[in-house]
C-alpha beads as a LAMMPS data file, in Angstrom:
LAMMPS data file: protein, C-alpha beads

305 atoms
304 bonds

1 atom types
1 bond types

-500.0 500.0 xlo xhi
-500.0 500.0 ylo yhi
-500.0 500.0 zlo zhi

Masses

1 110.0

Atoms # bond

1 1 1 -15.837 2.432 2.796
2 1 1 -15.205 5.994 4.575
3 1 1 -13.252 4.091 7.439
4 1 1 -10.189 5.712 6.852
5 1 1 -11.562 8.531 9.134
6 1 1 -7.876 8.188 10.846
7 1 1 -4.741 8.297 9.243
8 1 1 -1.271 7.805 10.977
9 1 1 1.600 9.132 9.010
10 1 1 5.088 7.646 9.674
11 1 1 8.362 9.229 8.914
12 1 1 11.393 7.288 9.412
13 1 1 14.351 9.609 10.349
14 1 1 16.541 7.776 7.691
15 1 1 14.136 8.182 5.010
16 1 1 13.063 11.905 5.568
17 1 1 10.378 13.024 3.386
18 1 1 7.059 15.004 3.080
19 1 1 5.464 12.463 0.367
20 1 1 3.711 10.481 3.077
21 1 1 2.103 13.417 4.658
22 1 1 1.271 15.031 1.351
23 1 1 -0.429 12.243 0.409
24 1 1 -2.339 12.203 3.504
25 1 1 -3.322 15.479 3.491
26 1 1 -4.798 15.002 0.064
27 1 1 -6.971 11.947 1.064
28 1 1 -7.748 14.052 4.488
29 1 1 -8.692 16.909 1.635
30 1 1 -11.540 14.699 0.464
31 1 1 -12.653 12.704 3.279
32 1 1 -12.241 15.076 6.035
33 1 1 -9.911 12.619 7.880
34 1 1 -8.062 13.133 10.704
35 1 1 -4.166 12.831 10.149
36 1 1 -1.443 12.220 12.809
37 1 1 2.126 12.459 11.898
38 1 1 4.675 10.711 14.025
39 1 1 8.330 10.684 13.451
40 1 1 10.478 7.570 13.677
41 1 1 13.957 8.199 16.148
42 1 1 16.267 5.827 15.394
43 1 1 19.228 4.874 18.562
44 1 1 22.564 5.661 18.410
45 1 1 23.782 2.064 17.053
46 1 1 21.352 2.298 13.897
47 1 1 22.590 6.069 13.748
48 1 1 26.547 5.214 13.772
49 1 1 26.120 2.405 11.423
50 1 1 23.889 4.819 8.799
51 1 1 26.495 7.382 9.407
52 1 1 29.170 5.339 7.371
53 1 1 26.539 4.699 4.749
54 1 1 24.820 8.000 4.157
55 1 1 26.500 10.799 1.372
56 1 1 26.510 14.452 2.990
57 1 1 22.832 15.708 3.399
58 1 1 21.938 17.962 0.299
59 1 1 21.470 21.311 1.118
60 1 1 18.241 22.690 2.221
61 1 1 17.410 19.445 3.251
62 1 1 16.956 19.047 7.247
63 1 1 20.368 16.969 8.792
64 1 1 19.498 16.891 12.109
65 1 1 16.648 15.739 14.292
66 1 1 16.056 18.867 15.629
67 1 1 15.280 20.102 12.125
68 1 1 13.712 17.437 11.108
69 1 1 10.950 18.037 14.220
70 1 1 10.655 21.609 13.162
71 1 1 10.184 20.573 9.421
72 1 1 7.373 17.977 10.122
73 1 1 6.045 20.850 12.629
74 1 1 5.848 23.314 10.129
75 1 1 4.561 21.737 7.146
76 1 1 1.905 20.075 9.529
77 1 1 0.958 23.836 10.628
78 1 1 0.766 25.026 7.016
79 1 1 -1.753 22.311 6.214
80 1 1 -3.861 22.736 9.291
81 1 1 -4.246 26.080 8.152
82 1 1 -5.849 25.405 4.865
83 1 1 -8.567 23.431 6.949
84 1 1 -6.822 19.993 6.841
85 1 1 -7.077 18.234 10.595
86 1 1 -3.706 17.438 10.938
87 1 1 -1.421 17.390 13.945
88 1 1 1.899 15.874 15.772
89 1 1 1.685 12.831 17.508
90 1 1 2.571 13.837 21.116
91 1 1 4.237 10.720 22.105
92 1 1 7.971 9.526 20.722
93 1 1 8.668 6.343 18.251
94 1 1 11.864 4.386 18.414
95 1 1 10.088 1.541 16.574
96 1 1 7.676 -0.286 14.568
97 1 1 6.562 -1.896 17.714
98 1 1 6.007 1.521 19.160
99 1 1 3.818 2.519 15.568
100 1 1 1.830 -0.741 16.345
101 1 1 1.414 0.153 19.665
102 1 1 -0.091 3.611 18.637
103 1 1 -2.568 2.153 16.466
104 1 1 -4.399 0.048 18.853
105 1 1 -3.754 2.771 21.370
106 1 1 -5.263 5.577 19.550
107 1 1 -7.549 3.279 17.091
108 1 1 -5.491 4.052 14.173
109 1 1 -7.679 3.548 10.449
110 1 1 -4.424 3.323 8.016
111 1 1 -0.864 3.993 8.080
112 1 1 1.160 5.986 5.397
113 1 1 4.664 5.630 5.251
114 1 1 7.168 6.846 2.381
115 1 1 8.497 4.036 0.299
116 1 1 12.037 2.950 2.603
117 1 1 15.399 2.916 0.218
118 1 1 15.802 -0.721 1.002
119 1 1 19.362 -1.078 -0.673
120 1 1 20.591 0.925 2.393
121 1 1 18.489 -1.203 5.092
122 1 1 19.789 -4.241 3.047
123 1 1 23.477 -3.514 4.044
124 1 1 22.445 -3.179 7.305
125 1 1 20.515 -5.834 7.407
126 1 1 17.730 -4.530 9.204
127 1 1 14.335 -4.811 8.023
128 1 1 13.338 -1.474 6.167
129 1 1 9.799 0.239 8.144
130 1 1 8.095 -0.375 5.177
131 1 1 8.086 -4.111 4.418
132 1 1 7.898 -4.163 8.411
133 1 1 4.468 -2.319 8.435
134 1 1 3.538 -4.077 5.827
135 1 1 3.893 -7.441 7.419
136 1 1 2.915 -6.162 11.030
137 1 1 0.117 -3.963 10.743
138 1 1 -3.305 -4.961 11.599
139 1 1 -4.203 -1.423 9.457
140 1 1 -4.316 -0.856 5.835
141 1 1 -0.665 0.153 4.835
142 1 1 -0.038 2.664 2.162
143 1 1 3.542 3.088 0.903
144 1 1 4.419 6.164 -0.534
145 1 1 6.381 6.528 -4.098
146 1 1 7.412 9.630 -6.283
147 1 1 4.641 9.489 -8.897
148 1 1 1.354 11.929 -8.579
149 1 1 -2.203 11.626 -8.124
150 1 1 -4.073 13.136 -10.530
151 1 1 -8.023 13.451 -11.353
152 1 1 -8.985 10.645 -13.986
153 1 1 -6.182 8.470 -12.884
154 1 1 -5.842 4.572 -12.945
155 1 1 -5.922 2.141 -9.727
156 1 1 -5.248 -1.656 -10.252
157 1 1 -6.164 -3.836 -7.697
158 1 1 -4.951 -7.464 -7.621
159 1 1 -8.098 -9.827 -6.777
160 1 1 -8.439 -13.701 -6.571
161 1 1 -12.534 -14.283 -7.610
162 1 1 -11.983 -18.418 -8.463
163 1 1 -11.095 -18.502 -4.994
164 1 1 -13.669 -20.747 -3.188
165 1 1 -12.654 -20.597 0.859
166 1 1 -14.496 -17.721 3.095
167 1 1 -10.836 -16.025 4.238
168 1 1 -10.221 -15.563 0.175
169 1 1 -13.501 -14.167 -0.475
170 1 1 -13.691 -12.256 2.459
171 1 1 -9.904 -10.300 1.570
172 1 1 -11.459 -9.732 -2.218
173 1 1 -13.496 -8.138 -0.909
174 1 1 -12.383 -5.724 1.296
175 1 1 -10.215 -5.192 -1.906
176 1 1 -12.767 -4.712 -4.100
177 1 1 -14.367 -2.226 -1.619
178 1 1 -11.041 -0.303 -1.536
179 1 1 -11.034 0.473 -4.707
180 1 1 -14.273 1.276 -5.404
181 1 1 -13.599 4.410 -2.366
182 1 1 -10.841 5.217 -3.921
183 1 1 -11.832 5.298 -7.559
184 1 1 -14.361 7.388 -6.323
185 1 1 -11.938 9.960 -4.376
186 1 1 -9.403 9.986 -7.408
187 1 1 -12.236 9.966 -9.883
188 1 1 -10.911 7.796 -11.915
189 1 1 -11.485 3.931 -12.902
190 1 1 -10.460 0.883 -11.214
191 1 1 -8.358 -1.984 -13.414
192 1 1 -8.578 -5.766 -12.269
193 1 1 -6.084 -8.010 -12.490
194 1 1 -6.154 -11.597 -11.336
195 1 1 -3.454 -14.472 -12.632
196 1 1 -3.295 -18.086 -12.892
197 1 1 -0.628 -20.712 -13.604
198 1 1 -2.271 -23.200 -16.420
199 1 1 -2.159 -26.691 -16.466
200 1 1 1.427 -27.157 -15.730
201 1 1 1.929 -29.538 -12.948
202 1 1 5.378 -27.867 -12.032
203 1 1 3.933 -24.888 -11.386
204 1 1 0.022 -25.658 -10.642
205 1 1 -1.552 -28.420 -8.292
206 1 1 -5.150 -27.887 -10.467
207 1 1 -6.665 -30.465 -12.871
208 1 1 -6.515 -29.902 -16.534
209 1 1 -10.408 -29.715 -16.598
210 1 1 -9.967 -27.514 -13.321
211 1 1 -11.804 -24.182 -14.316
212 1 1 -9.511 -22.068 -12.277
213 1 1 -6.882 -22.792 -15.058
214 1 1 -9.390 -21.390 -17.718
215 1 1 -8.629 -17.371 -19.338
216 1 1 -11.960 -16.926 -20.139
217 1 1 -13.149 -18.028 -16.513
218 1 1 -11.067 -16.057 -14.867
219 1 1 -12.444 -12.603 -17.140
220 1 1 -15.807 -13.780 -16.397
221 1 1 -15.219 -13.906 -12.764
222 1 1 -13.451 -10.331 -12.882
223 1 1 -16.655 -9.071 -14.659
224 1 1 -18.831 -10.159 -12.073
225 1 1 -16.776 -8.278 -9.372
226 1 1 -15.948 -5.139 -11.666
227 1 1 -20.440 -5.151 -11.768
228 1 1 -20.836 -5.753 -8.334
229 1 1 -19.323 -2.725 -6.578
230 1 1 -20.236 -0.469 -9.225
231 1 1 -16.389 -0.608 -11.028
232 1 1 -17.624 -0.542 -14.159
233 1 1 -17.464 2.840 -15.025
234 1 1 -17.103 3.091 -18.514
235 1 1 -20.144 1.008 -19.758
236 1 1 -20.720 -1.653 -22.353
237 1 1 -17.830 -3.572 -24.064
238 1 1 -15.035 -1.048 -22.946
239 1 1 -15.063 -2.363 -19.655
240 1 1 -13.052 -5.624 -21.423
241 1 1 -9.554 -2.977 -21.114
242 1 1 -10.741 -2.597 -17.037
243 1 1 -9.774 -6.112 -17.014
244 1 1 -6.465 -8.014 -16.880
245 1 1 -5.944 -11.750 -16.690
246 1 1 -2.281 -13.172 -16.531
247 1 1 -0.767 -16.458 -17.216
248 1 1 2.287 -15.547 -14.631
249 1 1 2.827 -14.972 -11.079
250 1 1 1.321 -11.836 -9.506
251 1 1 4.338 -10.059 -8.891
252 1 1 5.172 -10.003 -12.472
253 1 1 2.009 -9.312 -13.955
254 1 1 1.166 -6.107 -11.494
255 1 1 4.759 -5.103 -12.338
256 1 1 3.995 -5.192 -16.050
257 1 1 -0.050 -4.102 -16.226
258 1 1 0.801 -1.306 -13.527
259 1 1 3.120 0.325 -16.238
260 1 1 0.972 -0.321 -19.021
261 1 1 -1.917 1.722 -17.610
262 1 1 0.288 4.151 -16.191
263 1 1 -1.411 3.229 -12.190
264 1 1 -1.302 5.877 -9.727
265 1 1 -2.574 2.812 -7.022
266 1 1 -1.862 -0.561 -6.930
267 1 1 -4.301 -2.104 -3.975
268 1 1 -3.500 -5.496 -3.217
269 1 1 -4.689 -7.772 -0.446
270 1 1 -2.717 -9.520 2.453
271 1 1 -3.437 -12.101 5.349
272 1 1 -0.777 -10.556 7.668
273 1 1 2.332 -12.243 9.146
274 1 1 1.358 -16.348 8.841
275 1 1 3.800 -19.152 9.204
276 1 1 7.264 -20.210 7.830
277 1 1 6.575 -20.020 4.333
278 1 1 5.258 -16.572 4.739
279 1 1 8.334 -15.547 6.399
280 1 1 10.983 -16.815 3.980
281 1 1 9.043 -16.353 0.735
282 1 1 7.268 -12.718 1.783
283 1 1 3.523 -11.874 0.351
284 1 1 2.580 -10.519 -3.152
285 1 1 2.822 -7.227 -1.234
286 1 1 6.471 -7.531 -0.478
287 1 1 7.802 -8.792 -3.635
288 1 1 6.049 -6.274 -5.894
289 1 1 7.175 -3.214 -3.421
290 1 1 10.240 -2.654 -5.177
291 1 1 8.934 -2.989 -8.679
292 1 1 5.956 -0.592 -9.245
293 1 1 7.018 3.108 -9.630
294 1 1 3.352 4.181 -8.200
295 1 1 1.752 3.883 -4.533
296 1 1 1.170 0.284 -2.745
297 1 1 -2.038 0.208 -0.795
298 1 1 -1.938 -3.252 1.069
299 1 1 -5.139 -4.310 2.722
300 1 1 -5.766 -6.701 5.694
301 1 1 -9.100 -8.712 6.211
302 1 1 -11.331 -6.854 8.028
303 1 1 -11.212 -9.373 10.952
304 1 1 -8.110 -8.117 12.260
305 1 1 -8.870 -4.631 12.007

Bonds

1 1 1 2
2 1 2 3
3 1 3 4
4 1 4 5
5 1 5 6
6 1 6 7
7 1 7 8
8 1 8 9
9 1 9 10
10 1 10 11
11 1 11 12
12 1 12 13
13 1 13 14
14 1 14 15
15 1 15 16
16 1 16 17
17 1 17 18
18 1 18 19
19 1 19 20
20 1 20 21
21 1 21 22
22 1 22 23
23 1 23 24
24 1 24 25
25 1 25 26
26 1 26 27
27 1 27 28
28 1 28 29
29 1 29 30
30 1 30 31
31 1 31 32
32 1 32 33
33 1 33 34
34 1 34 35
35 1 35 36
36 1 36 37
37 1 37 38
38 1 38 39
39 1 39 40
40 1 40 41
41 1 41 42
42 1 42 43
43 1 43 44
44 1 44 45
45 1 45 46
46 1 46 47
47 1 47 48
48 1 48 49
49 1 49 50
50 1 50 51
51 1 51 52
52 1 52 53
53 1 53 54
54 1 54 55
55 1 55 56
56 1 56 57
57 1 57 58
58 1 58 59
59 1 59 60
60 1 60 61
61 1 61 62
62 1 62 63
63 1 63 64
64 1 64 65
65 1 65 66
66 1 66 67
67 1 67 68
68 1 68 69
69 1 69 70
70 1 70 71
71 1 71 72
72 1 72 73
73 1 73 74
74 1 74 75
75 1 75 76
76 1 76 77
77 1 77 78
78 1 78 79
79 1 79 80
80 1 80 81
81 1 81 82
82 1 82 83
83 1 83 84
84 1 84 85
85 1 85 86
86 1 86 87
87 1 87 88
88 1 88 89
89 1 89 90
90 1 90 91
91 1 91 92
92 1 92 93
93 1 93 94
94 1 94 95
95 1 95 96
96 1 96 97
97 1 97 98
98 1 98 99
99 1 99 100
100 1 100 101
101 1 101 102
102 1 102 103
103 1 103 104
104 1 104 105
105 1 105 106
106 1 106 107
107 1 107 108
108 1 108 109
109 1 109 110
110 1 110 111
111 1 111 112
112 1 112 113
113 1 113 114
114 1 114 115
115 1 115 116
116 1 116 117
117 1 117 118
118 1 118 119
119 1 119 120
120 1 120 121
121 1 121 122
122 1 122 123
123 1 123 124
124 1 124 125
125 1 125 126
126 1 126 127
127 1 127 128
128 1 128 129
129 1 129 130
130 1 130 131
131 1 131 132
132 1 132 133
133 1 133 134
134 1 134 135
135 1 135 136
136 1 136 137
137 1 137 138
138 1 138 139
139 1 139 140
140 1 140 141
141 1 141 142
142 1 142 143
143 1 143 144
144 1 144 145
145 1 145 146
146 1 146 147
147 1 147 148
148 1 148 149
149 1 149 150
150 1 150 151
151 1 151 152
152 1 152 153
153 1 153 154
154 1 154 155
155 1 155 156
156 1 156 157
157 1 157 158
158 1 158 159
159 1 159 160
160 1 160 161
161 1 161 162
162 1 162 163
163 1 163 164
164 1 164 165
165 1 165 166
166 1 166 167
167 1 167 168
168 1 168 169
169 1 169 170
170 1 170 171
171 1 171 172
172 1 172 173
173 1 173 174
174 1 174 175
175 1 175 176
176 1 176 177
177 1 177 178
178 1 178 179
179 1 179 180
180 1 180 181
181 1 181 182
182 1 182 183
183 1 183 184
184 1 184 185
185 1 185 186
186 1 186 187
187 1 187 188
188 1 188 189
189 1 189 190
190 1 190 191
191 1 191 192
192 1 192 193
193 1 193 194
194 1 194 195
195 1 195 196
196 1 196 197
197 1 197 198
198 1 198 199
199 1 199 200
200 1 200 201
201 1 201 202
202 1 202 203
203 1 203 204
204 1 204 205
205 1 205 206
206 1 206 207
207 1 207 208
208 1 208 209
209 1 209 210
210 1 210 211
211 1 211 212
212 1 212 213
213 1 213 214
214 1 214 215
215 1 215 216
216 1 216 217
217 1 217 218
218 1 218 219
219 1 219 220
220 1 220 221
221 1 221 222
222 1 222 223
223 1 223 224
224 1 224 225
225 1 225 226
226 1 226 227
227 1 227 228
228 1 228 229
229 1 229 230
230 1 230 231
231 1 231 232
232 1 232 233
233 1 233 234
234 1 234 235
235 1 235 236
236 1 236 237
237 1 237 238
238 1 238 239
239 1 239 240
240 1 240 241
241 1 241 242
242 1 242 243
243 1 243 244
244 1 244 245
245 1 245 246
246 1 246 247
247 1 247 248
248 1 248 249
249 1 249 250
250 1 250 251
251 1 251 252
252 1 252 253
253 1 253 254
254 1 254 255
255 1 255 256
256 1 256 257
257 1 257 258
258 1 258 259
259 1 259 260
260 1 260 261
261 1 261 262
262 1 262 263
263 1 263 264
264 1 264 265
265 1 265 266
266 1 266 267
267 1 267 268
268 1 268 269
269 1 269 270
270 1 270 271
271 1 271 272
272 1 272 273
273 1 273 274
274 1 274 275
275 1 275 276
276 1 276 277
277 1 277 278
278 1 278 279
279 1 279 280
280 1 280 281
281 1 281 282
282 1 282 283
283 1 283 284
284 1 284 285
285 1 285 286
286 1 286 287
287 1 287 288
288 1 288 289
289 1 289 290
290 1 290 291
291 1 291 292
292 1 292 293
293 1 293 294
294 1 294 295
295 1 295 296
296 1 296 297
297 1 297 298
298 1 298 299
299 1 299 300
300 1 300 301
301 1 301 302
302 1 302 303
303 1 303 304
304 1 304 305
């Protein structure tokens, strides 16, 4: 799983910070990837409209876009000069479109972006860049939060194994693969979560003698994968804490097991932009954004990659 050999890093000029090429530069660190950084110009309507919105910069902090070129510039040299391959992208972005664009263009691996304050976006009422990327991206999307990755930490990954169709089991795993790359670059272990929504016929369309709506079927399953690709780290019966089955939806139960281990990744697993339902209702990915205080690391099947 050492595909993500290129890594395009996106900062929105509304949402200036160095997180998402700091984290870049770390995975880069390990896997000798290439990074490009590419900063996102907004036009003058957006720019008016944030202007009444926006408090007065802090100081220190780069205002202007001039500054905010020379700041990406400089930290980009800096890095490149403790052997990270790291450079500017040389053409302009005015849009997710144009990020898409670059992907294909350039054969982009993954895009990082810094988590977007989506209370401001929301009064604007324009989509924030990172539930945009999320939903657009052909790429593995990481999004960006405050808390640090450290040696021996925790990833959860959210994984459907009673899942019988080929597009399911194909997306687990590509998931499962993730993780196991990136347990291996944060040396740490790898939690599994997987929910499911009993017997109720409110909530579930299964059968009361349906295994799918069985706890102990649902561990067994997450055994099997945690076995498989080599996520079972700790040996013997300890591996029963790796593993986290849910009687909820998955929004709430990643919110929940995410703080109980403390996860510096949460690696979930998403078909892309399909249908009405999709756009009203969002993806797991979308609606658990917002609640995890660690780093989102949404993965697409690798068909569309």
């Amino acid at each position: 799983m050492d595909s993500y050999q290129r890594i395009l890093v996106v900062v929105d000029e509304h949402d200036f910070t160095l997180k998402g090429i700091s984290r870049a530069a770390y995975i880069a660190g390990k896997n000798h990837a290439a990074v490009i950084v590419m900063l996102l110009e907004h036009g003058n309507t957006v720019n008016r409209l944030l202007d009444a919105f926006e408090v007065k910069t802090e100081i220190g902090k780069p205002s202007t876009l001039e500054e905010k070129h020379y700041c990406l510039h400089e930290f980009t040299k800096k890095a490149a000069h403790t052997g990270i391959n790291i450079s500017m992208a040389s053409i302009s972005c005015h849009s997710s479109d144009d990020v898409l664009q670059f992907c294909l263009d350039f054969k982009v691996d993954a895009v990082v972006v810094s988590a977007s304050r989506h209370k401001m976006w929301d009064w604007l009422t324009i989509k924030p860049l990172d539930l945009r990327l999320v939903r657009e991206s052909d790429q593995p999307v990481f999004v960006v939060k405050d808390h640090p990755w450290q040696p021996g930490g925790h990833i959860l990954s959210f994984v459907e194994p009673c899942c019988e169709d080929e597009d399911h089991k194909s997306l687990n795993s590509t998931v499962l693969q993730t993780s196991a790359h990136f347990s291996h670059l944060l040396q740490g272990d790898c939690h599994l979560i997987d929910c499911f929504y009993g017997d109720n016929p409110s909530i579930s369309f299964h059968l009361e003698n349906d295994q799918r709506t069985n706890q102990q079927h649902h561990i067994e399953k997450l055994s099997n994968c945690l076995s498989q690709y080599h996520l079972d780290s700790r040996g013997g019966n300890d591996n029963n804490s790796l593993l986290h089955v849910a009687k909820a939806l998955p929004e709430d139960a990643i919110e929940s097991v995410a703080k109980e281990v403390d996860s510096e990744l949460v690696i979930v697993g998403d078909f892309g932009h399909q249908g009405l339902l999709n756009n009203m209702c969002g993806n797991i990915a979308e609606l658990v954004i917002d609640r995890i205080n660690c780093d989102l690391l949404v993965v697409k099947p690798q068909s569309m990659h």
